[in-house]
C-alpha positions as CSV (number, residue, x, y, z in Angstrom):
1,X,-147.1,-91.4,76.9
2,X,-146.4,-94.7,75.4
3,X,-147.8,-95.3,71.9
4,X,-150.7,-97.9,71.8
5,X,-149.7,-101.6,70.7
6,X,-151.5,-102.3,67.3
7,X,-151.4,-106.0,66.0
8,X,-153.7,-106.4,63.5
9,X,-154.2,-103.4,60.5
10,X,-155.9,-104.0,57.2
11,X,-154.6,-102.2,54.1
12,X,-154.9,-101.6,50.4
13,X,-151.9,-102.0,47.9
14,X,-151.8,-101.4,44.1
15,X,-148.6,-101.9,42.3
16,X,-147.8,-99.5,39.4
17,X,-148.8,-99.3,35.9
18,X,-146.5,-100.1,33.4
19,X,-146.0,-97.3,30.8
20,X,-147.2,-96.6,27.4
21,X,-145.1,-97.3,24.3
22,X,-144.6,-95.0,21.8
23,X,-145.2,-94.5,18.2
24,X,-141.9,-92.6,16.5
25,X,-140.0,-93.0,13.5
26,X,-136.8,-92.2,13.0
27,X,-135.9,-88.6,11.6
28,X,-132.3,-88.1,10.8
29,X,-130.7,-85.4,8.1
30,X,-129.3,-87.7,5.2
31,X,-130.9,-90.8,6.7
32,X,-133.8,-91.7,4.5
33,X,-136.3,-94.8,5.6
34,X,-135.5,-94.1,8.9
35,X,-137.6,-96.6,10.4
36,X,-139.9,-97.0,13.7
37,X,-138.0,-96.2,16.5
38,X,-140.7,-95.9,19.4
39,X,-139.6,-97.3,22.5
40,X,-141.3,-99.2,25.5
41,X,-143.1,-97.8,28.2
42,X,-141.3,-98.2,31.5
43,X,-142.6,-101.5,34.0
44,X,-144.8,-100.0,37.1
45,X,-143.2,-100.4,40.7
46,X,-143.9,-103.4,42.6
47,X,-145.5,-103.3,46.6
48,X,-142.4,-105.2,48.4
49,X,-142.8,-106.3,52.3
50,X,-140.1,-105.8,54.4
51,X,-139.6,-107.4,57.9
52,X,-137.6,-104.8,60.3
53,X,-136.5,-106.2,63.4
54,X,-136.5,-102.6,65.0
55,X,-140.7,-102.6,64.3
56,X,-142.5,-103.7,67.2
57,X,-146.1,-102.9,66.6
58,X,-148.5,-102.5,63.5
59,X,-148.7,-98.6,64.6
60,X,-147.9,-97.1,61.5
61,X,-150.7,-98.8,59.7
62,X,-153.4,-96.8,61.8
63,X,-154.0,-94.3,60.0
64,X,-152.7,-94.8,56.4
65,X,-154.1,-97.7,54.9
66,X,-153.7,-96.9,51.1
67,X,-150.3,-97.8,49.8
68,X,-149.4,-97.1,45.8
69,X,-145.8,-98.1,44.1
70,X,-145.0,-95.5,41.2
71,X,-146.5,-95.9,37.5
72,X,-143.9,-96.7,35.0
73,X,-143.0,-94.0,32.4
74,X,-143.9,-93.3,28.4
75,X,-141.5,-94.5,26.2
76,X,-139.7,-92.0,23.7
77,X,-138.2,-92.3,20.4
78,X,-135.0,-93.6,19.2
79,X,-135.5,-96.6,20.7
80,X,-135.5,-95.0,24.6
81,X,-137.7,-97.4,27.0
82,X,-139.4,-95.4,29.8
83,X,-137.9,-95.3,33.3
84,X,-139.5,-97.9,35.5
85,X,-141.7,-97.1,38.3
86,X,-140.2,-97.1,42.0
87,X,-140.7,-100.1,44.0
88,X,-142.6,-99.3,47.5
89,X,-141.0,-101.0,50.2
90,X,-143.4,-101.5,53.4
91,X,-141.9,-102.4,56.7
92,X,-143.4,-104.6,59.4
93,X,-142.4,-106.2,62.1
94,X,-140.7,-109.3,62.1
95,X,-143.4,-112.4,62.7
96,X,-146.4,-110.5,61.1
97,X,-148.4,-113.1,58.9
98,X,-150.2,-111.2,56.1
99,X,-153.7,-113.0,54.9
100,X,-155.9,-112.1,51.8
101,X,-158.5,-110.1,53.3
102,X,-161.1,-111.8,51.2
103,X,-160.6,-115.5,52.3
104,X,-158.6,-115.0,55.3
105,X,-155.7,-117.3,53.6
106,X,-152.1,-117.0,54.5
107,X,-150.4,-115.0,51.6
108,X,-146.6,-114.6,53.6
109,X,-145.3,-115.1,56.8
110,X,-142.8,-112.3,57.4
111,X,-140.2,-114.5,59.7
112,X,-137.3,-114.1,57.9
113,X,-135.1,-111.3,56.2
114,X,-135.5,-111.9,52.4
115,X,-138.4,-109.6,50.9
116,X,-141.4,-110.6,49.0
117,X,-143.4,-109.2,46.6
118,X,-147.0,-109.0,47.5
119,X,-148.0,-106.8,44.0
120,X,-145.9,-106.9,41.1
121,X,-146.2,-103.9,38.5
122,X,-147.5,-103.7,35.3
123,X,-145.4,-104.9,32.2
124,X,-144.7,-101.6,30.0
125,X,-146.4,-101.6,26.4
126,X,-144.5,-102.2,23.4
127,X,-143.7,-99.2,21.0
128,X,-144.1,-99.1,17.2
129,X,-140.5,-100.5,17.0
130,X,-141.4,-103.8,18.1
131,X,-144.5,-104.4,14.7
132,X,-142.3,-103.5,12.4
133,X,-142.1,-106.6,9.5
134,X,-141.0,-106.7,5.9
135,X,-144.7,-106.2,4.8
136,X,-145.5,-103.5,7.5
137,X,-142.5,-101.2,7.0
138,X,-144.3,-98.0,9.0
139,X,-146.7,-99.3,12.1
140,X,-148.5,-96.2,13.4
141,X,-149.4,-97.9,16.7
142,X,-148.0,-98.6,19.8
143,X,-149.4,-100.4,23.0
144,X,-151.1,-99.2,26.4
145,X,-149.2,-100.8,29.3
146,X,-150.8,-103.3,31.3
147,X,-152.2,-102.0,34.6
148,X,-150.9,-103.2,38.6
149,X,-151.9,-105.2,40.7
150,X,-154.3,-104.5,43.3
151,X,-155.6,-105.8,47.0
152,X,-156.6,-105.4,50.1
153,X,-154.9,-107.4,52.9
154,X,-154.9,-108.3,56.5
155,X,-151.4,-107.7,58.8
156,X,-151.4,-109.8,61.6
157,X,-148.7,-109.8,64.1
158,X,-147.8,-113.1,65.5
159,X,-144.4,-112.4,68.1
160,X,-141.5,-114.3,67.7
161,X,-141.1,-115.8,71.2
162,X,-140.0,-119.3,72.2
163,X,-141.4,-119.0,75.8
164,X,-144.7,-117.4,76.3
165,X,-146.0,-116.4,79.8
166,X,-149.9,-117.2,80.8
167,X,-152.1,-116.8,83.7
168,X,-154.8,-114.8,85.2
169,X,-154.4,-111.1,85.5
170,X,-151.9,-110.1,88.4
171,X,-150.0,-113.2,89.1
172,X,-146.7,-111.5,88.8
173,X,-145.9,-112.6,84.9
174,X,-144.3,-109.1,84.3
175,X,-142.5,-109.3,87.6
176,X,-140.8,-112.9,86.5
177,X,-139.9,-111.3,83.0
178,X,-138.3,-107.9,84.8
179,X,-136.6,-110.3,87.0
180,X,-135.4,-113.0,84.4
181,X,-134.6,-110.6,81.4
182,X,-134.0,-106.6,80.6
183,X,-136.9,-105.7,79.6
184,X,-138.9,-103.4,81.9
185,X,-142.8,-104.2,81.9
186,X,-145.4,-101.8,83.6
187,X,-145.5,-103.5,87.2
188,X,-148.4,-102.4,89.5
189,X,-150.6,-104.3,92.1
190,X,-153.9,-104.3,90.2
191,X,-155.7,-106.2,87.3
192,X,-154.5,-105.2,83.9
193,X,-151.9,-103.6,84.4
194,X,-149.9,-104.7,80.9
195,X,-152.1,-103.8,77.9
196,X,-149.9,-105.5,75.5
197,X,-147.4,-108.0,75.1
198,X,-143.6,-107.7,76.3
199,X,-140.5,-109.4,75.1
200,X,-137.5,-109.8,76.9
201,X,-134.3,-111.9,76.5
202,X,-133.2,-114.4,78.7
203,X,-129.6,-114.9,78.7
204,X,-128.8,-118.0,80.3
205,X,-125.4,-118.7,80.1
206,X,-122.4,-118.0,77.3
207,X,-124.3,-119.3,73.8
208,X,-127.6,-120.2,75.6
209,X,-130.8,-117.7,75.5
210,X,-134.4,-117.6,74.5
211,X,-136.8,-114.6,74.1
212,X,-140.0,-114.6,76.8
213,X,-143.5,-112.9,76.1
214,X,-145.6,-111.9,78.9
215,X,-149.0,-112.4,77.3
216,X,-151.5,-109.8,79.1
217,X,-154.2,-111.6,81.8
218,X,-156.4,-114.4,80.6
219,X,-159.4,-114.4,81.9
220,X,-162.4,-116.4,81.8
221,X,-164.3,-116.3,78.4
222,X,-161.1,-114.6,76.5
223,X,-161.8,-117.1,73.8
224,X,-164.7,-115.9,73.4
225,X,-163.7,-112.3,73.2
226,X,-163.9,-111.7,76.7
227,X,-161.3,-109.4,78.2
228,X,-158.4,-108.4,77.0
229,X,-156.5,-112.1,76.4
230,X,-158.6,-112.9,73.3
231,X,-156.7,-110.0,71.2
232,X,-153.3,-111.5,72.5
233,X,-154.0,-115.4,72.6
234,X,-152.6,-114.9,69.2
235,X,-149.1,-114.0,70.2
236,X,-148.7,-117.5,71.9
237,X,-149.2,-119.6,68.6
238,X,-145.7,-119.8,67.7
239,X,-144.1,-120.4,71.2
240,X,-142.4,-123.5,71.6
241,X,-143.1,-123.6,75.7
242,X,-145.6,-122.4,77.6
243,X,-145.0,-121.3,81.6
244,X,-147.9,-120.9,83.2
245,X,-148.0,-118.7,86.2
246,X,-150.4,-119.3,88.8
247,X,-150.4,-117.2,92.2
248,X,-150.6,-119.6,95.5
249,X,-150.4,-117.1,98.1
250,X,-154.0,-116.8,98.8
251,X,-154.2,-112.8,99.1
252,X,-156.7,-112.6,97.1
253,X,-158.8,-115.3,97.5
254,X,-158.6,-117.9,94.7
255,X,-158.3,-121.4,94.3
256,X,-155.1,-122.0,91.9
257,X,-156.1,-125.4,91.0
258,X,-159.5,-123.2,89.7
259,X,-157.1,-121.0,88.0
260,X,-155.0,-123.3,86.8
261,X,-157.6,-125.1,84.9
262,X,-159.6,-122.4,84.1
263,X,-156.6,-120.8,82.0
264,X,-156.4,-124.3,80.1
265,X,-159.7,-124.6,79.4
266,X,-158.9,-121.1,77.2
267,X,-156.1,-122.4,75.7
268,X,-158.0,-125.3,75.0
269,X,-161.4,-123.3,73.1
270,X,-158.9,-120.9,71.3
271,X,-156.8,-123.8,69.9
272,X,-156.8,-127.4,70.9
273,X,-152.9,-127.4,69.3
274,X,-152.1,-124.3,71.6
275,X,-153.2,-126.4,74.7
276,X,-151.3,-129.7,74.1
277,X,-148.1,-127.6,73.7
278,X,-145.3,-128.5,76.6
279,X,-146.0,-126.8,79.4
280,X,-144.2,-125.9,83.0
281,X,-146.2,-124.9,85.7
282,X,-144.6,-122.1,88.1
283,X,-146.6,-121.2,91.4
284,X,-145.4,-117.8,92.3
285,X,-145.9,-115.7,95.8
286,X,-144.7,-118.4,98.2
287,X,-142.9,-116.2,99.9
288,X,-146.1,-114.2,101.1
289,X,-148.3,-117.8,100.7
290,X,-150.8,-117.8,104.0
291,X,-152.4,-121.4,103.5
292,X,-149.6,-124.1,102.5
293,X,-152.5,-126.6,101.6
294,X,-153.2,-124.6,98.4
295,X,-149.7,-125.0,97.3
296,X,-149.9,-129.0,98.0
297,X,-153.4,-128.7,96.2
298,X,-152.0,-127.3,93.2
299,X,-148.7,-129.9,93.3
300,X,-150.7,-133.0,93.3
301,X,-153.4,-131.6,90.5
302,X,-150.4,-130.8,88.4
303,X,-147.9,-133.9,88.5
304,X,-151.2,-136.4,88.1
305,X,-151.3,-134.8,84.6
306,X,-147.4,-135.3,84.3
307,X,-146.5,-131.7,84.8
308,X,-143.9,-130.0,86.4
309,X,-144.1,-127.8,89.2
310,X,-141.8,-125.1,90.5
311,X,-142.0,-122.9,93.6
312,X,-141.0,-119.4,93.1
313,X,-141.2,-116.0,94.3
314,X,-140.5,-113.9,91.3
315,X,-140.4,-110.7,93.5
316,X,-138.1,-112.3,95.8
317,X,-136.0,-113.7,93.6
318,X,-136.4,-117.3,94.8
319,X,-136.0,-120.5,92.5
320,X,-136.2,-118.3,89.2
321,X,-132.3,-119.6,88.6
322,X,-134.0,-123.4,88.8
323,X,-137.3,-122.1,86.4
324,X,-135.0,-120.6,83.9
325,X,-132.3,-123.3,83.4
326,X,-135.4,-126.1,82.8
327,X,-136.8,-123.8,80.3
328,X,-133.8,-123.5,78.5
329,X,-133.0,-127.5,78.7
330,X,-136.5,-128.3,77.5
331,X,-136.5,-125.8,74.7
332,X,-133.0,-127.8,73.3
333,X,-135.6,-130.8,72.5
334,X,-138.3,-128.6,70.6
335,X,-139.3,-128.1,67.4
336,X,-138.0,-124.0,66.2
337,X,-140.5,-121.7,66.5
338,X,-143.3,-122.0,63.6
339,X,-142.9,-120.4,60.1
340,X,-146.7,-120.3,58.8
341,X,-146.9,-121.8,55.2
342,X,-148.8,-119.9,52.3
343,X,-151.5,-121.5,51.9
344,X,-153.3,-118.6,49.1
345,X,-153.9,-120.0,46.0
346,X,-154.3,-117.8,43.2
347,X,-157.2,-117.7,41.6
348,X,-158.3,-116.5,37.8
349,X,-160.0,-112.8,38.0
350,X,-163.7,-112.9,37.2
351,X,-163.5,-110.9,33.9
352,X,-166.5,-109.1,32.8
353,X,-165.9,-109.3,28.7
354,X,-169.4,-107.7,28.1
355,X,-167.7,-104.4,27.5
356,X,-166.9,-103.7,23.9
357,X,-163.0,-103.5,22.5
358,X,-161.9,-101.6,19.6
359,X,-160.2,-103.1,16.6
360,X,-157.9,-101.4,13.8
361,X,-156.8,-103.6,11.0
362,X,-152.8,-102.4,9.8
363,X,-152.5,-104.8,6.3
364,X,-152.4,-108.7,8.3
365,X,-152.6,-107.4,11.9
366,X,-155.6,-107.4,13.8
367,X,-155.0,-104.7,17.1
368,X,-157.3,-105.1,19.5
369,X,-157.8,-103.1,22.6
370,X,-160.0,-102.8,25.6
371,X,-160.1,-102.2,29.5
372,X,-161.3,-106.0,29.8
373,X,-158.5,-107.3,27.6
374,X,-156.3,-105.4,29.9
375,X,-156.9,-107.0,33.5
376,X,-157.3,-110.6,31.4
377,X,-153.3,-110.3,29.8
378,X,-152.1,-108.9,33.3
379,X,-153.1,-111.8,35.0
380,X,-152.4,-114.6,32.9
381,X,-148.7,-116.8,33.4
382,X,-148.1,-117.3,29.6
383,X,-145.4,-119.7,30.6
384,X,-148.0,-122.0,32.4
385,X,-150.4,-124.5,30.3
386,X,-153.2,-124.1,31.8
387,X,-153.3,-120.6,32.4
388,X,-153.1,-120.2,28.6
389,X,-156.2,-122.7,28.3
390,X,-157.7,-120.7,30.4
391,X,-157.1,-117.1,28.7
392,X,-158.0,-118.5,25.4
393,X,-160.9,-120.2,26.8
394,X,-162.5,-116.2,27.9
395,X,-161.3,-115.1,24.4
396,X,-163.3,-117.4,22.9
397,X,-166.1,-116.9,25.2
398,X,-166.6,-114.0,25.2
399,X,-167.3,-113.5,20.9
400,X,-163.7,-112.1,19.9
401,X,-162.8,-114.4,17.2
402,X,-166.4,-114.3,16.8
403,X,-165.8,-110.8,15.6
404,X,-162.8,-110.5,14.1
405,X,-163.7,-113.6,11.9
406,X,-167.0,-111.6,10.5
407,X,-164.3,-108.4,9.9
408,X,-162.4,-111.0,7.6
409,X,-159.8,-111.7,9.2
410,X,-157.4,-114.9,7.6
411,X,-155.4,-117.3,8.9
412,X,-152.2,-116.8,9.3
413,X,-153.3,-112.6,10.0
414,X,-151.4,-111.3,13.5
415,X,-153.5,-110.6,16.6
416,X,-152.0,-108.2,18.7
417,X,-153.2,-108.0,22.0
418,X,-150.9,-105.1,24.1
419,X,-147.5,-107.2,24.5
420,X,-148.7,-110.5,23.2
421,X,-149.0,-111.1,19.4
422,X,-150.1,-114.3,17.6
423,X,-150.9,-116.1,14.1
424,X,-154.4,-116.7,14.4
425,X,-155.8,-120.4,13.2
426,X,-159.3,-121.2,12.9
């Protein structure tokens, strides 16, 4: 049995911890003064994505949904910084978009090769080697290392096709794709038959193809959930043409102008974009066609609106050569398929400072530690202006220098906040 096709999973990821440093001093027969030697705690592992190109469904993300790089290690003396943690790489499928899961906002579009970094790890803290100064000749501290990042997100597969097949349920879609390309679709003479979208590979001459989805049945109301269309209109944003199939034979009944339009009027409340894409219409069954007027019917509807009609029997293996050479000539003239831009900003953590943080005064430096302090330093871009405005901004908000100045600290005195260290100034 088949596994199921899963296109959408939601997941948690935490990067790793960076490791502590280390307080040591160096202890050597004949050596006297040895000095601090306590090295740096190792960096935590970062989450990496991955697209693979051999993944085809979100399948492995149904039943673990918590992924966690490695921590980094403690550092050691003489000078020996702690391994790093190990990355965690996570594979997807190539064309899954992955969205914050708080504000739905487009964080990476895995279409290409190169990896990216959706949690980085923790920065290591510094050991007692690195607060060593002519004044302080024998720090006895070390720092904490910073903790990883951590969120949940939303994997959303979007396929990589530049043709995508549409119509109402049983109009021979999978037929034209077994026909066209080598891929071999579930084919059966009822409703629903595919539960999930196929690709195949049209291979149209030497140096000329293009990969075709058959998009399971739209039906009425799929746009509004209805069916099984509205979990696979998705897989049709990024194709560059749309064929849509639309069965004139009359066995069962319909009206394919009714169908035709009906199918539009989906694409049209799912995404107004999605309906204006370039379309060529293909009425299939006329070799088994009863009433000929419903084929005129359907021509005339369709070249008023300055489509394209072509008369196939996909079964029979009549005018598919004709359907597939236009597709490829109209597909030389469009845009390549679409590459989602990020469009997540970052945004400063809400930091609760109400917490209390301990202080230990070594001659002029001022250590200061907390759980608070921690998540504030792991999140701030010291590089960037105003992400420093904003991290001094919370200091000052939330009654440090308030503090340390009624302890007595003087200007000029060190604050040393985990890896970061500064000459305070009033």
């Amino acid at each position: 049995m088949a596994a199921p096709f899963v296109d959408t999973a939601k997941i948690t990821v935490r990067s790793g911890n960076g490791g502590n440093g280390v307080v040591s001093f160096h202890r050597e027969k004949y050596v006297a003064n040895g000095g601090p030697d306590g090295g740096d705690g190792g960096r935590g592992g970062n989450i990496i994505v991955q697209a693979d190109n051999h993944m085809s469904t979100l399948m492995d993300f149904r039943y673990k949904r918590k992924y966690t790089a490695g921590n980094g290690s403690d550092g050691a003396g003489k000078r020996c910084t702690g391994k790093d943690g190990e990355n965690l790489v996570i594979r997807v499928p190539k064309g899954t978009v992955i969205r914050d899961a708080e504000t739905n906002e487009i964080i990476c579009d895995m279409s290409q090769e190169e990896p990216f970094v959706l949690c980085r790890g923790g920065r290591g803290g510094w050991g007692n080697q690195h607060f060593a100064t002519p004044t302080r000749q024998v720090p006895r501290f070390a720092k904490a290392g910073l903790p990883g990042e951590s969120r949940d997100v939303i994997l959303e597969l979007k396929l990589l096709a530049d043709v995508g097949l549409v119509g109402f349920p049983n109009v021979g879609k999978s037929t034209l794709l077994s026909v066209v390309s080598r891929a071999q679709p579930k084919i059966a003479n009822y409703h629903f038959t595919t539960l999930f979208p196929n690709l195949g590979v049209v291979y149209v001459e030497e140096g000329v193809s293009f990969v075709l989805a058959d998009i399971p049945g739209i039906i009425e109301g799929a746009a509004g959930g209805a069916g099984l269309g509205h979990d696979f209109l998705r897989h049709i944003d990024r194709c560059r043409l749309l064929i849509h199939v639309v069965d004139v034979s009359g066995s069962e009944g319909r009206d394919p102008v009714e169908d035709f339009e009906a199918i539009n009027a989906e694409l049209a409340q799912y995404s107004p974009e999605l309906a204006a894409r370039k379309m060529l219409v293909c009425a299939n069954k006329a070799d088994i066609m009863e009433d000929s007027t419903l084929l005129d019917k359907l021509r005339a509807h369709v070249e008023a609106q300055g489509l394209e009609l072509f008369v196939i029997s996909a079964a029979a293996h009549q005018g598919v050569r004709e359907l597939v050479q236009k597709t490829a000539q109209e597909l030389q003239s469009l845009p390549p398929v679409t590459v989602y831009e990020p469009t997540y900003v970052p945004r400063p953590p809400e930091v609760d400072t109400s917490s209390e943080v301990t202080i230990e005064r070594y001659d002029e430096t001022w250590v200061v530690e907390g759980p608070w302090l921690q998540r504030l330093i792991a999140n701030v871009n010291f590089s960037d202006y105003e992400s420093r405005s904003w991290f001094d901004k919370i200091l000052r908000q939330s009654g440090l220098f308030d503090k340390l100045e009624s302890m007595g600290i003087q200007d000029g005195d060190i604050v040393s906040l985990y890896d970061l260290e500064f000459e305070y100034q009033r």
